[in-house]
PAROLO-994165 format. One line per field, with one value per atom (N, C-alpha, C): residue number from 1; residue in three letters; z, x, y. Coordinates in pm, whole numbers, plus 50000, padded with zeros to 5 digits. Each point is the difference from the previous one (the first is absolute). Layout:
# residues N
resi [NUM ...]
resn [ALA ...]
pz [Z ...]
px [X ...]
py [Y ...]
//
This chain:
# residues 213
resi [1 1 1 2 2 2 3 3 3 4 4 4 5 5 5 6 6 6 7 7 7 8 8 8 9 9 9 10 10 10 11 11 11 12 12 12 13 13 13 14 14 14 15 15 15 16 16 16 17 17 17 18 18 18 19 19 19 20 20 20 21 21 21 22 22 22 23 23 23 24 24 24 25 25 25 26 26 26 27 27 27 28 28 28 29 29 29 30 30 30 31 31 31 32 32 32 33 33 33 34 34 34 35 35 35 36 36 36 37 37 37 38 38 38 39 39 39 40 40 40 41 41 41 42 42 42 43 43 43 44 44 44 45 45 45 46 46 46 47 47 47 48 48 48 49 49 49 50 50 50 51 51 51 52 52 52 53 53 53 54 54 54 55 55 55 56 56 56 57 57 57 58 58 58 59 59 59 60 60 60 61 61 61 62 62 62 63 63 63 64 64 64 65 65 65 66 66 66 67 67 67 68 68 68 69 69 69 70 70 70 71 71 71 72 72 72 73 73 73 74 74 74 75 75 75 76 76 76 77 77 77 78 78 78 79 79 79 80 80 80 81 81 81 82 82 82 83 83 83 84 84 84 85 85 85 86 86 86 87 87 87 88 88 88 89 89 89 90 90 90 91 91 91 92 92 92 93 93 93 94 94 94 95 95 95 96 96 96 97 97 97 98 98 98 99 99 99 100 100 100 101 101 101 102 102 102 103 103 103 104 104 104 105 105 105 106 106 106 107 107 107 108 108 108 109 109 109 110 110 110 111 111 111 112 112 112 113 113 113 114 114 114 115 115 115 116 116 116 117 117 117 118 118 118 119 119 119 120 120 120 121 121 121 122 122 122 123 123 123 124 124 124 125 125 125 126 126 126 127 127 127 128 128 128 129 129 129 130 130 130 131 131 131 132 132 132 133 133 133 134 134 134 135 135 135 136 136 136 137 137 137 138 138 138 139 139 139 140 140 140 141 141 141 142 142 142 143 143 143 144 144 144 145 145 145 146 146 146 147 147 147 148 148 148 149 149 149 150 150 150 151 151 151 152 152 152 153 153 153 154 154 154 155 155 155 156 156 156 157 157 157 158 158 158 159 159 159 160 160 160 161 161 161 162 162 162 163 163 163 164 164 164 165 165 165 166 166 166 167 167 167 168 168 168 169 169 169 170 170 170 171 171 171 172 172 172 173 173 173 174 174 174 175 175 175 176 176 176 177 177 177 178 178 178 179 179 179 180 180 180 181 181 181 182 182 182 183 183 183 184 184 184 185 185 185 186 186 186 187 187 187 188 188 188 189 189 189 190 190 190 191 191 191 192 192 192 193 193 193 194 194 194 195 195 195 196 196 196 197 197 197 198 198 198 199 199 199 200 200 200 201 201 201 202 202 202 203 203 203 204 204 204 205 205 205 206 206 206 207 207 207 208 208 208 209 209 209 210 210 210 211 211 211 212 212 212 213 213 213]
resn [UNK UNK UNK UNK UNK UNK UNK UNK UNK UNK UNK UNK UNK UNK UNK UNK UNK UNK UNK UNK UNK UNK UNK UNK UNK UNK UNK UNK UNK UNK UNK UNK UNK UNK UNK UNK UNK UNK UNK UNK UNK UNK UNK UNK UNK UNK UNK UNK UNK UNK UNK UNK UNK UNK UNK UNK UNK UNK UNK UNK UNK UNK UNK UNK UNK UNK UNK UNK UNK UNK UNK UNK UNK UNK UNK UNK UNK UNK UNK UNK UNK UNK UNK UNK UNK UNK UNK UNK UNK UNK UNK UNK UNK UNK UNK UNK UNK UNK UNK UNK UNK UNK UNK UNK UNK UNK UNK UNK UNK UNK UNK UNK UNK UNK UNK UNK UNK UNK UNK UNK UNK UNK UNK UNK UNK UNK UNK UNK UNK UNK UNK UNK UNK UNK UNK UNK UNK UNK UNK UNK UNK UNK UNK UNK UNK UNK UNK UNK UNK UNK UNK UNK UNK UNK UNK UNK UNK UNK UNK UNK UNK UNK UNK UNK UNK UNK UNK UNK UNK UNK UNK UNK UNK UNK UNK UNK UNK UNK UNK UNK UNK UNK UNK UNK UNK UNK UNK UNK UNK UNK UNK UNK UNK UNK UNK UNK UNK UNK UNK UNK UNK UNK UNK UNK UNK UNK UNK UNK UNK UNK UNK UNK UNK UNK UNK UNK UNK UNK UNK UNK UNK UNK UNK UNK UNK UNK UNK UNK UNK UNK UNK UNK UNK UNK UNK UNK UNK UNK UNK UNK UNK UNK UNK UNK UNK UNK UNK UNK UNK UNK UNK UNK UNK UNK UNK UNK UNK UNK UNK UNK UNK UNK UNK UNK UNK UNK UNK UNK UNK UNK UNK UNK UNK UNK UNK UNK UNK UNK UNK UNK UNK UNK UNK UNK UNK UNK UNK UNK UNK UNK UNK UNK UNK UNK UNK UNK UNK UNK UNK UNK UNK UNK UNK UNK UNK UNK UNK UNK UNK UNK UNK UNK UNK UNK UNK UNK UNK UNK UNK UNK UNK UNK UNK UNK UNK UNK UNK UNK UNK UNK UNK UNK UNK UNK UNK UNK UNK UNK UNK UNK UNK UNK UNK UNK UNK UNK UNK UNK UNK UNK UNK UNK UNK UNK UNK UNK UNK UNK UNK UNK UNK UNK UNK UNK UNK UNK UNK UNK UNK UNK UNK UNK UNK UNK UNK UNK UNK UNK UNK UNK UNK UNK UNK UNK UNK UNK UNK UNK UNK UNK UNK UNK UNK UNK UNK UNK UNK UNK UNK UNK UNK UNK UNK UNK UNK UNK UNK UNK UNK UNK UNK UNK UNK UNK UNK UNK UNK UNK UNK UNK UNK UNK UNK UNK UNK UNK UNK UNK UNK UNK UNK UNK UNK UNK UNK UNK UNK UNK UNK UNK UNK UNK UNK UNK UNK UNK UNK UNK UNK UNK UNK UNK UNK UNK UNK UNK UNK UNK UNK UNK UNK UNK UNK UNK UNK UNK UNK UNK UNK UNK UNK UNK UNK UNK UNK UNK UNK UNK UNK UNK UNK UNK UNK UNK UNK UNK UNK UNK UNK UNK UNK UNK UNK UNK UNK UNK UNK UNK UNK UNK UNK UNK UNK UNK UNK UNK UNK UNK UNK UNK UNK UNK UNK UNK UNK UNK UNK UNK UNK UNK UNK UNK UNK UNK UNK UNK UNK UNK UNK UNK UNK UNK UNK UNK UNK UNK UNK UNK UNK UNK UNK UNK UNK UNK UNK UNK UNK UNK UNK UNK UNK UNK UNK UNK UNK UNK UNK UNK UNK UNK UNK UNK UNK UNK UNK UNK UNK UNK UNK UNK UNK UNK UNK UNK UNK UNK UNK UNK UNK UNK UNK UNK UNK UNK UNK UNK UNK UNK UNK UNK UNK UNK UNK UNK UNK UNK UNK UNK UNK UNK UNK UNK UNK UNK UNK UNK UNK UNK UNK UNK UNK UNK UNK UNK UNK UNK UNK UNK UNK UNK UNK UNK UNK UNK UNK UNK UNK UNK UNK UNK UNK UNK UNK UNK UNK UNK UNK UNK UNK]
pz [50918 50030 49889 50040 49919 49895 49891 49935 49992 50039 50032 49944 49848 49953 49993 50036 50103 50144 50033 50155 49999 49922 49975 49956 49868 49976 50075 50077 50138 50125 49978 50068 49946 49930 49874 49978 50042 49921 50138 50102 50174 50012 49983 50094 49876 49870 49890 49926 50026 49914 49904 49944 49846 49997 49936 49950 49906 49943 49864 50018 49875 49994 49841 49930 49848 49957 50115 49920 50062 50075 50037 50019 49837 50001 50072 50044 50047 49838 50063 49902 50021 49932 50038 49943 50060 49982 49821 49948 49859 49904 50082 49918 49950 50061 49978 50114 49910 50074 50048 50117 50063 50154 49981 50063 50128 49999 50092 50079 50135 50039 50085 50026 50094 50094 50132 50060 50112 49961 50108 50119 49975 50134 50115 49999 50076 50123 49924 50065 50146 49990 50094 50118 49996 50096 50073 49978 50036 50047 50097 50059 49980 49998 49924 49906 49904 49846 49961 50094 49902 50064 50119 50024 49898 49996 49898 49865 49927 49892 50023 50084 50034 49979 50100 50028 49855 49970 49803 49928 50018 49905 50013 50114 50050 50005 49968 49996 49847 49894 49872 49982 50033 50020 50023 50091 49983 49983 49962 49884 49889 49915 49921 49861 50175 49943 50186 50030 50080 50049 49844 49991 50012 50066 50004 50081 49965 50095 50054 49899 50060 49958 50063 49989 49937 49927 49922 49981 50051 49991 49894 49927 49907 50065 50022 50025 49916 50037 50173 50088 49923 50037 50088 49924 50069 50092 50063 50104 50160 50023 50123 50012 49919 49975 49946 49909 50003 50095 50073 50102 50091 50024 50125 49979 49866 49897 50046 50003 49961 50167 50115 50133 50039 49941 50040 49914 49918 49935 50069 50063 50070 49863 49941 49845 50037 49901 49924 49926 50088 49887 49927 49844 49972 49934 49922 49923 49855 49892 49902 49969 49982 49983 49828 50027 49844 49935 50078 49889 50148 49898 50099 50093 50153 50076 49926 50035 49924 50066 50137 50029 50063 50089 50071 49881 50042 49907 49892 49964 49875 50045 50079 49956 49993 49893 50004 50021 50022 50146 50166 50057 50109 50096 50065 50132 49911 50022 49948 49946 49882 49884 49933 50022 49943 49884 49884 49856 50053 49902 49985 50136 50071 50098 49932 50049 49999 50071 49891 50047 50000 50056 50015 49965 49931 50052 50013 50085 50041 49963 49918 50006 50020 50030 50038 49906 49858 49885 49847 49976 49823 49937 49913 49878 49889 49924 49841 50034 50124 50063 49942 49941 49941 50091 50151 50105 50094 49992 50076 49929 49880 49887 50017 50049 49984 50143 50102 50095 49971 49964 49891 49963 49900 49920 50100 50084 50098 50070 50053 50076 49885 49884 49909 49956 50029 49860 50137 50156 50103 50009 49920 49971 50075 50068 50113 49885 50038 49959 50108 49857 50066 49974 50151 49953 50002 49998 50009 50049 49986 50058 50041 50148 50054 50036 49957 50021 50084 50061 50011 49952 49914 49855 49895 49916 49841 49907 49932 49924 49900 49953 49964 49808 49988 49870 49900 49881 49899 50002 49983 49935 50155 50095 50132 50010 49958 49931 49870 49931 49840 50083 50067 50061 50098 50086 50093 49940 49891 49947 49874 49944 49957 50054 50124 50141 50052 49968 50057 50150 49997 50172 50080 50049 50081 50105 49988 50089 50048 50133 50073 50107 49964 50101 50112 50096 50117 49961 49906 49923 49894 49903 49889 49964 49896 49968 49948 50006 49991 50132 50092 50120 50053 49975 50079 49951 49897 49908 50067 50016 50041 50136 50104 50134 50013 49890 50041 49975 49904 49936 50110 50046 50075 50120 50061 50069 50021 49839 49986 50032 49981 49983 49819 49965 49829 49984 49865 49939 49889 49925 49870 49873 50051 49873 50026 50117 50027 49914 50072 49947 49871 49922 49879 49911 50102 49953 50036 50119 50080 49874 49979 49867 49895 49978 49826 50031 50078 50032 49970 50077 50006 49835 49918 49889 49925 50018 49912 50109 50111 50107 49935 49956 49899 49974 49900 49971 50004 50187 50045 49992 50051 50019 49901 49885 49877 49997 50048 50031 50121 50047 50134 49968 49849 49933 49967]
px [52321 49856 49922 49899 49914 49925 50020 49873 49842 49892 49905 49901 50092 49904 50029 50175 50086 49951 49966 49938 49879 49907 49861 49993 50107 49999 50011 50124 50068 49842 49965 49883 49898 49947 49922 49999 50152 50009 50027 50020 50034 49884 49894 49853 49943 50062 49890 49949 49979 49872 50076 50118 50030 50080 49918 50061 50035 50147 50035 50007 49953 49989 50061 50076 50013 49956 50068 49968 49854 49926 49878 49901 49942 49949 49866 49964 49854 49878 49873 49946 49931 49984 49928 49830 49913 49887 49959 50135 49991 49991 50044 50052 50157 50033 50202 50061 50081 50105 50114 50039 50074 50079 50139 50145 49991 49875 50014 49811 50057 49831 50063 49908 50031 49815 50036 49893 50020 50002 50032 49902 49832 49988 50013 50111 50090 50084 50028 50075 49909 49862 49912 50008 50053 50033 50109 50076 50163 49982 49937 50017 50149 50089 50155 49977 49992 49985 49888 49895 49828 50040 50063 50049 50149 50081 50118 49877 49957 49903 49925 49933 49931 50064 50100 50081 50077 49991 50093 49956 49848 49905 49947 49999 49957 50066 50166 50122 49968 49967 49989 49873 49924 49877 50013 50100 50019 50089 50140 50090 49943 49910 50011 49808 49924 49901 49942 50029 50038 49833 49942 49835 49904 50053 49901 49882 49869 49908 49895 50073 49881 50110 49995 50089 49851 49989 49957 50099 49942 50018 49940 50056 49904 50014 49863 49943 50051 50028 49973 50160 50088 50158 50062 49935 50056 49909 49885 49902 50107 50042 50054 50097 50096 50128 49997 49909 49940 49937 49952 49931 50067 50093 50154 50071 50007 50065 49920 49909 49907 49987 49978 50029 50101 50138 50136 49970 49953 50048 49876 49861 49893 49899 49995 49927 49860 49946 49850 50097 49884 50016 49844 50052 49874 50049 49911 50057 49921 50054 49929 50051 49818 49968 50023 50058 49972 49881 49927 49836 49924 49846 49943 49952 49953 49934 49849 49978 49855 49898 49976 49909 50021 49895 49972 50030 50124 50033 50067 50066 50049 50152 50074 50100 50140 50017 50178 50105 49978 50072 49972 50049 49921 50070 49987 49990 50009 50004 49941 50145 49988 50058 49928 50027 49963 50096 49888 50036 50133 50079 50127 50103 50020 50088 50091 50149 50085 50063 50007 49977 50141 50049 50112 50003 49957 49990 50121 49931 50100 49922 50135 49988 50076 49997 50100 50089 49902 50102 49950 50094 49997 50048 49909 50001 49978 49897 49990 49973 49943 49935 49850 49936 49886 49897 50010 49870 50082 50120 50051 49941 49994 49947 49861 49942 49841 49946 50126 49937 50031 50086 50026 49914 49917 49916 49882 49911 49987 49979 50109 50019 50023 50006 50003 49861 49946 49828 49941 50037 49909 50019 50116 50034 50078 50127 50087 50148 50128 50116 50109 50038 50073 50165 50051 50143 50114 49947 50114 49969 50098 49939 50129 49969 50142 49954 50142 49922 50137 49965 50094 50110 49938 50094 49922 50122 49922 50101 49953 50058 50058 50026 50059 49941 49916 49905 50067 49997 49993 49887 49918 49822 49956 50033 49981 50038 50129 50081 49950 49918 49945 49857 49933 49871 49996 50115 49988 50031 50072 50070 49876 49906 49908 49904 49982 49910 50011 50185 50029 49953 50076 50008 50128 50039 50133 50035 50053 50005 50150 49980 50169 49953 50075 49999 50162 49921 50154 50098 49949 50052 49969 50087 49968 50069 49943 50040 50168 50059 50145 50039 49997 50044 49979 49906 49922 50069 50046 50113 50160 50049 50108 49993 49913 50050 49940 49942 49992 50153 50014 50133 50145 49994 50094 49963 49923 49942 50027 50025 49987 49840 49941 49842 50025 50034 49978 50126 50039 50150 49997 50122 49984 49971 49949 49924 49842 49933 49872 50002 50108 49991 49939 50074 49988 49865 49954 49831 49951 49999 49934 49983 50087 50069 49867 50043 49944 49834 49965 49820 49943 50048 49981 50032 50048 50015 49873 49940 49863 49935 49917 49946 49880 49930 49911 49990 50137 50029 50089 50026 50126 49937 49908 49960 50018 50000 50065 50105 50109 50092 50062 49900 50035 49971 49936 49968 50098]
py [50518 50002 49928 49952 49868 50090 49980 50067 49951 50121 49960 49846 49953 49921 49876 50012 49888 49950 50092 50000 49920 50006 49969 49845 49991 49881 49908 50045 49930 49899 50090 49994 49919 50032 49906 49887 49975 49878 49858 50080 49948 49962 50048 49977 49909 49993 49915 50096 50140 50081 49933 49998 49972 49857 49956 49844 49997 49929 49979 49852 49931 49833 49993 50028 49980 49816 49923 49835 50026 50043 49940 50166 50055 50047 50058 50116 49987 50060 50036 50010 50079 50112 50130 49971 50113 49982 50042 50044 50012 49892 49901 49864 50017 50071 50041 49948 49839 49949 50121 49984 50145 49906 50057 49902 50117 50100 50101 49984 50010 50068 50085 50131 50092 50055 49995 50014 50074 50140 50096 50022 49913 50015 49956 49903 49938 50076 50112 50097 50046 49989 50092 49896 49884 49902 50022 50077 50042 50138 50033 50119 50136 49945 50056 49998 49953 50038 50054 49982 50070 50126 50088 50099 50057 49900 50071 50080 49889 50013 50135 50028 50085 50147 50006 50092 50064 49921 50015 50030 49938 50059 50126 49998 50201 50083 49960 50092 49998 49944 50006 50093 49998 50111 50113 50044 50109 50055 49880 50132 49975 49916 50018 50065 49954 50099 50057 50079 50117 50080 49978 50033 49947 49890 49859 50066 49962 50025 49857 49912 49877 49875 49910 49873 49904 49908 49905 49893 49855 49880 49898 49937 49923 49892 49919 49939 49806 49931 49987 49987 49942 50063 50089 50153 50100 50054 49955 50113 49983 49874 50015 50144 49964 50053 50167 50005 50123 50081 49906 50088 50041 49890 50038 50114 50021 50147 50139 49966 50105 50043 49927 50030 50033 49997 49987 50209 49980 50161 50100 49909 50090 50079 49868 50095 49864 50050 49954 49859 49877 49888 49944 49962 49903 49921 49886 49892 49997 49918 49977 49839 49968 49843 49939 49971 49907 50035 49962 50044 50024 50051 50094 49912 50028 49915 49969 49842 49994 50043 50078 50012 50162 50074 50113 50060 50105 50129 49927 49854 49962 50079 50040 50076 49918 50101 49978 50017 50102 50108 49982 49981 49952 50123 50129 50051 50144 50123 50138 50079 49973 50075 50119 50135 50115 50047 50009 50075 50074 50033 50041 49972 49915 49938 49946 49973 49985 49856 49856 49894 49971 49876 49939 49885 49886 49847 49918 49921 49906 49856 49937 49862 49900 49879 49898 49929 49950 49987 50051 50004 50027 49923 49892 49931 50043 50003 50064 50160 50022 50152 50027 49815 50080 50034 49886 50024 50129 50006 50146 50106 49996 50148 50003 49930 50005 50064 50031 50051 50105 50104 50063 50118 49910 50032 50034 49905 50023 50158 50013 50092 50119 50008 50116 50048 49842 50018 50012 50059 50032 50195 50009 50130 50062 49882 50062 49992 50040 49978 49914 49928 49884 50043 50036 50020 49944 49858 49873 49901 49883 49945 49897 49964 49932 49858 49867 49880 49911 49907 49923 49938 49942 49927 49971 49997 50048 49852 49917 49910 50038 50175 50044 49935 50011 49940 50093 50026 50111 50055 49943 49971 50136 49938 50107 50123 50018 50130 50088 49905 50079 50023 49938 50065 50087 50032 50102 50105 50031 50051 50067 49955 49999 50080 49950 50071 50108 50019 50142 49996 49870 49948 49989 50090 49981 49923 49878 49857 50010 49962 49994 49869 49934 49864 49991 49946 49962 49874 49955 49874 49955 49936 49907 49910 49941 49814 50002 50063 50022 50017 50079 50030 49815 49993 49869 49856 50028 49854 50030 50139 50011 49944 50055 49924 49889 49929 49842 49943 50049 49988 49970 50163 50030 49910 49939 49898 49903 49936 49881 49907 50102 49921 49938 50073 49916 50046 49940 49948 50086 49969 50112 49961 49874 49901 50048 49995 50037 50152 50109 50141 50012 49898 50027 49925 49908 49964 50110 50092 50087 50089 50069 50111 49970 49864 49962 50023 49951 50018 50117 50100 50142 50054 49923 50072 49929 49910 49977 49882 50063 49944 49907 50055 49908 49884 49991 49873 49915 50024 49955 49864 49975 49837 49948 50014 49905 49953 50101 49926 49919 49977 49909 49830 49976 49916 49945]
//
């Protein structure tokens, strides 16, 4: 039997959400040359997979927070997919925006969150986790509790691991950037010369582009 993050990758990587290019980098909105893009809302195009996704994510909801009383999506990634979650389990959904709306109520929370509730979020990816932590915060400084939080795929950062971890944020993803190198691998989408550019990036993403010089 497939393990769940075998399964995912599998998937991921069929439809495009995840591209690996090592000779022909893309370029993130950070300015970080990166041999990886991943774009899970790709998945909501694939009726079979935005349901596998769904279904996985709400089996993770409730073995593993059971007390959930409100599902939360961060914005703008996870509202589809969150919200599919949050109908699939018959709970309360809302979202949190990057920043506040500029106009009416200004909010940042967007649909009815009551003091001491019991949140879930869902998001699509995890990079450094600093715009994932800020919904977070968010949903703490509105005075609810956040009891995890479940994502698609995670690039498996350090820097992401020392801030959730920091946050006293409990993160479980259906996949990550290891699962996701092995079945290109096992594939034959990339070689074991790519693997090993793949490898080296992830150990100082930053200033991989220097060495592409």
């Amino acid at each position: 039997m497939k393990s769940l993050e075998k399964s995912v990758a599998e998937k991921l990587l069929k439809i495009k959400a995840v591209k690996l290019q090592p000779n022909n980098p893309f370029t993130w909105a950070s300015g970080w040359k990166s041999p990886i893009y991943c774009d899970n809302r790709k998945t909501l195009s694939y009726p079979a997979i935005r349901s596998f996704i769904k279904i996985e994510i709400a089996r993770l909801v409730q073995e593993l927070h059971p007390d959930a009383q409100v599902i939360a999506g961060v914005a703008t990634g996870a509202i589809a997919q969150g919200a599919l979650v949050a109908d699939a389990l018959g709970l309360p959904f809302i979202y949190i925006r990057p920043t506040p709306k500029g106009h009416g109520l200004e909010n940042l929370i967007e649909g009815d969150l009551r003091p001491g509730q019991k949140v879930v979020v869902i998001e699509d990816l995890i990079s450094t986790g600093g715009s994932s932590l800020k919904a977070v915060e968010a949903i703490r400084k509105d005075g609810s509790e956040v009891l995890g939080m479940i994502a698609i795929f995670t690039y498996n950062f350090p820097i992401a691991e020392e801030m959730f971890k920091k946050a006293k944020v409990k993160l479980t993803t259906l996949c990550n950037y290891d699962a996701a190198l092995n079945e290109a691998l096992a594939t034959k989408y990339i070689t074991e010369a790519d693997m090993e550019t793949l490898k080296k990036w992830r150990l100082n993403p930053s200033e991989w582009k220097n060495e592409l010089k």
